[in-house]
C-alpha positions in Angstrom: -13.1 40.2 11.2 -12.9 42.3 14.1 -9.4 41.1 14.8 -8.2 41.3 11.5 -8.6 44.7 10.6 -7.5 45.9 13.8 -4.1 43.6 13.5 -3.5 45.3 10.4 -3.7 49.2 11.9 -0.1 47.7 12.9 2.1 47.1 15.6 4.1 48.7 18.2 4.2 52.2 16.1 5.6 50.4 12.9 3.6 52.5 11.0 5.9 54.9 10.3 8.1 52.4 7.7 5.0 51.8 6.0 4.1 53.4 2.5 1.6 55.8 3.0 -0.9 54.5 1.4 -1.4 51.4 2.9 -1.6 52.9 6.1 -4.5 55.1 4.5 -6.4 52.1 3.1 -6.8 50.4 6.6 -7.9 53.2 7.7 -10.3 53.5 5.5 -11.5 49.8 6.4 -11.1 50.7 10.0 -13.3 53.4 9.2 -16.2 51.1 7.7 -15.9 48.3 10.4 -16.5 51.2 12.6 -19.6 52.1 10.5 -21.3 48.6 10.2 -20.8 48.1 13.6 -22.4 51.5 14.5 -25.3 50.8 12.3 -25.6 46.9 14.0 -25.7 48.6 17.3 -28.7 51.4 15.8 -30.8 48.5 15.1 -30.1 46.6 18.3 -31.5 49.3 20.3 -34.2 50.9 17.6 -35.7 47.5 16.6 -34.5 44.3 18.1 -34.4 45.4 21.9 -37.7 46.8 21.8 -39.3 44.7 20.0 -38.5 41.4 22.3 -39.6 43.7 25.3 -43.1 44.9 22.9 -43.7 41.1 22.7 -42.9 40.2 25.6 -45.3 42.9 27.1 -47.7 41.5 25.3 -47.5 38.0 26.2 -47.9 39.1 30.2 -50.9 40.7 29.4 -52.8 37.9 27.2 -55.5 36.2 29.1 -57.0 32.8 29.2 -59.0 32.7 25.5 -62.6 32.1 25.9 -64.3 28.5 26.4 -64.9 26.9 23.2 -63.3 29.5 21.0 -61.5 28.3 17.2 -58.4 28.8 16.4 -59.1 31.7 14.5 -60.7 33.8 17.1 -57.8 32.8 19.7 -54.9 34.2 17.1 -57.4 37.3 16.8 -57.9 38.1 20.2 -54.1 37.6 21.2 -55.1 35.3 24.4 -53.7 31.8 25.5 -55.5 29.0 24.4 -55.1 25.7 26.6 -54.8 21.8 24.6 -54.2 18.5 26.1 -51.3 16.4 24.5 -49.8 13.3 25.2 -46.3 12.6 24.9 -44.8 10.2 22.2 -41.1 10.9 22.7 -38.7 12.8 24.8 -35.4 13.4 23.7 -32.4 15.7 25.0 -29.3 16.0 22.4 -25.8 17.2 23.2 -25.3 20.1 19.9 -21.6 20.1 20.6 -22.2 23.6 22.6 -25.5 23.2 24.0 -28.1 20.5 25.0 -31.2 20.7 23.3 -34.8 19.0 25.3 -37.2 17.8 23.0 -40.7 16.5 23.6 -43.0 15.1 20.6 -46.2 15.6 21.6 -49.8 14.0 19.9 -53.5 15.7 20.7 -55.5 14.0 22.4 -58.3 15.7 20.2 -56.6 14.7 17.2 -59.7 12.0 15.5 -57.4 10.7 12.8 -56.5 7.2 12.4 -53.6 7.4 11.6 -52.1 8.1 14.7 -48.2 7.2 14.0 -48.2 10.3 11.4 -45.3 12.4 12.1 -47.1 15.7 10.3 -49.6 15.4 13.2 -47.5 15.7 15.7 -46.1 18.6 17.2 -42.3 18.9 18.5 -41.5 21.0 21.7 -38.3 22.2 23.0 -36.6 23.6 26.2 -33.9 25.0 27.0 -33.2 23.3 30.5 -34.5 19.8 31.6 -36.0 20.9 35.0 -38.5 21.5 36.3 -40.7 19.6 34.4 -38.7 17.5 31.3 -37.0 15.5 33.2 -40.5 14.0 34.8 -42.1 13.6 31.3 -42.1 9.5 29.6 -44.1 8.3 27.0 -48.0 8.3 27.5 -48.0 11.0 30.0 -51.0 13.5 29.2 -49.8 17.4 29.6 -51.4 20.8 29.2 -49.9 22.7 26.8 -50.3 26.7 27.1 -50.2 28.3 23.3 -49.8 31.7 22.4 -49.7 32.9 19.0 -49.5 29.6 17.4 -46.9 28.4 19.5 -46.8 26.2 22.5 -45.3 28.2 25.2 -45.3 26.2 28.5 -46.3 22.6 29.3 -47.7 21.2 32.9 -48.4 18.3 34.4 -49.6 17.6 38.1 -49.4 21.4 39.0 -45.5 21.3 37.8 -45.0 24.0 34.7 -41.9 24.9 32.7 -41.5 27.4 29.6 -40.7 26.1 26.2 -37.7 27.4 23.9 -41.3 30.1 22.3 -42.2 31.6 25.2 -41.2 35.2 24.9 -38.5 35.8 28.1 -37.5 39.5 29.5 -33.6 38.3 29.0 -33.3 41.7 27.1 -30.0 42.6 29.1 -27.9 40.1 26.8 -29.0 41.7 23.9 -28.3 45.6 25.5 -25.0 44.7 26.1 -24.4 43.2 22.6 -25.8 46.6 21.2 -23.2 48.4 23.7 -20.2 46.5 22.4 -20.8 47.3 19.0 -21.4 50.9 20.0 -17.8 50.7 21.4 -15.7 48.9 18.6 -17.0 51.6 16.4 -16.2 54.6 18.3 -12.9 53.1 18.5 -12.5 51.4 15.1 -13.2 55.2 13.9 -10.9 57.2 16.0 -7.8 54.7 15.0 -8.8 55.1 11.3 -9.3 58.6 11.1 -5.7 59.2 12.8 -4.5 56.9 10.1 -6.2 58.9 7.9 -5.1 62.2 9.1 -1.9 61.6 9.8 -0.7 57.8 8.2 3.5 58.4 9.3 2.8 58.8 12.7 -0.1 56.6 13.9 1.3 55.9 17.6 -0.1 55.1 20.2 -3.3 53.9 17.7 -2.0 50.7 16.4 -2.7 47.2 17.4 -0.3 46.7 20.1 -0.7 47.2 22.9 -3.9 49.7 23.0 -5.8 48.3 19.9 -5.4 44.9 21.4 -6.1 45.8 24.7 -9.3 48.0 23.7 -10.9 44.9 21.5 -10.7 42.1 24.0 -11.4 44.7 27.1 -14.6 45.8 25.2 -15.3 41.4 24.3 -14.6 39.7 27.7 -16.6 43.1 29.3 -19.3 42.9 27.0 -20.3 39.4 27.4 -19.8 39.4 30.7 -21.6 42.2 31.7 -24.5 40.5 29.3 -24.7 36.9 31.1 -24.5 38.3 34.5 -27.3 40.5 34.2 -29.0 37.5 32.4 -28.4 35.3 35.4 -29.1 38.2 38.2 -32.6 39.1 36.1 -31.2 42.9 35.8 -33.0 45.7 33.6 -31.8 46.1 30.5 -30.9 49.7 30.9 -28.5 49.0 33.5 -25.9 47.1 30.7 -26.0 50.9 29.1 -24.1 52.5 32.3 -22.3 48.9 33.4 -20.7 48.1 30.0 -18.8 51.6 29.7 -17.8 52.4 32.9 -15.9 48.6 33.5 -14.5 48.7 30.0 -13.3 52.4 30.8 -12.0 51.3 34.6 -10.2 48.1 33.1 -8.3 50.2 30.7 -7.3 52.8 32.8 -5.8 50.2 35.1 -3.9 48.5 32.5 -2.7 52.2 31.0 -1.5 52.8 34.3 0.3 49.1 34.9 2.3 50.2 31.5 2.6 53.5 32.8 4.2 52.3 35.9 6.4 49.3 34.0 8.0 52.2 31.5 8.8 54.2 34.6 10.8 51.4 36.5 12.4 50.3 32.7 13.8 53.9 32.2 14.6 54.1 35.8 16.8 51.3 35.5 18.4 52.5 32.6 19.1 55.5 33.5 21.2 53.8 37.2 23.1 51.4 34.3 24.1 54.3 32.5 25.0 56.1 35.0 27.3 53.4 36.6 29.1 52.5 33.6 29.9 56.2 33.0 31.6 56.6 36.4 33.7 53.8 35.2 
């Protein structure tokens, strides 16, 4: 979508030969993009951000639930509440993208005769196989660690692992999503407002070379910036300065580059003109 409406601000200063008010009217989509994006990136830092770290908060400071208590007082007093499964079924499946780790697990408290019921079974998934996946097989007895109705993190013989629920401080993925959006609408507006504003004469704010250049620049920066500071464990904050400044450094070298290749073209020119006029 992104692409799209920025491929249609034009091309290399085309503009110009275009009637007036189709240049206006992508402007005026530019001009929304630029909106929806700016309101995505409001509620990525207002409510989405936040509210992973709020809940994630929370889930370092719940404590062990008391001995004996139903699951009604657990999911009231916010704590973890321990139960002792026994596994049915491992299974890891290749989604075309991702693998996904699965473990069906039965409760060893569970009375009911009818122990091959699938509704009283409870599914599990990870998003690595180590530490602990891998070791799991059928009839192995685990502790399972639940926290707000979910099973967070199974262990067996003093070897834990997180399930797919447990709340994670990988916040800096979604900062830097929030960020990109921030920057395709500051841009997406300034090129439709000069479209706008002045729709004969839209150079240099068309699609090539700096529209292009500005949308995959702010892409390949953005996510990036967002899985590095996933793998490295950075604060979330730090995406806010990182984000900006290498999208802001990339362009400036590549403005330069063109800079620098215009120079030599018109330098050349200029010595091929000059010799064939002393002919």
């Amino acid at each position: 979508m992104v692409e799209r409406a920025w491929a249609a601000a034009g091309k290399k200063g085309d503009s110009g030969r275009k009637p007036e008010s189709r240049v206006r009217l992508t402007g005026m989509a530019l001009i929304v993009l630029a909106l929806t994006a700016a309101v995505l990136s409001y509620l990525a830092f207002t409510v989405w951000v936040p509210g992973r770290q709020e809940r994630y908060e929370q889930y370092r400071a719940a404590g062990p639930c008391p001995a004996q208590a139903a699951p009604r007082e657990a999911a009231a007093e916010d704590c973890l509440v321990t139960g002792h499964f026994t596994v049915t079924k491992t299974e890891s499946t290749f989604t075309g993208k991702v693998t996904v780790y699965e473990a069906t697990l039965r409760d060893q408290d569970d009375d009911s005769r009818d122990q091959d019921d699938d509704s009283r079974r409870t599914v599990v998934r990870f998003g690595d196989s180590r530490p602990l996946f891998d070791t799991l097989h059928r009839g192995d007895e685990v502790t399972a660690t639940g926290w707000r109705g979910d099973i967070v993190a199974l262990s067996k013989d003093g070897v834990r692992q997180n399930t797919s629920d447990a709340p994670r401080d990988e916040h800096s993925g979604n900062a830097a999503l929030g960020v990109l959006l921030a920057l395709l609408a500051a841009q997406s507006l300034v090129f439709g407002a000069v479209r706008l504003a002045r729709p004969a004469a839209c150079a240099p704010f068309v699609w090539e070379p700096y529209g292009r250049w500005l949308v995959f620049t702010d892409i390949c920066v953005g996510v990036g910036v967002g899985a590095v500071s996933v793998w490295l464990d950075l604060p979330w904050w730090t995406v806010l300065v990182t984000v900006p400044v290498l999208v802001g450094a990339v362009m400036a070298r590549l403005l330069s580059g063109r800079r620098r290749a215009a120079a030599s073209s018109a330098k050349t020119t200029r010595h091929r003109d000059a010799r064939v006029a002393s002919r």
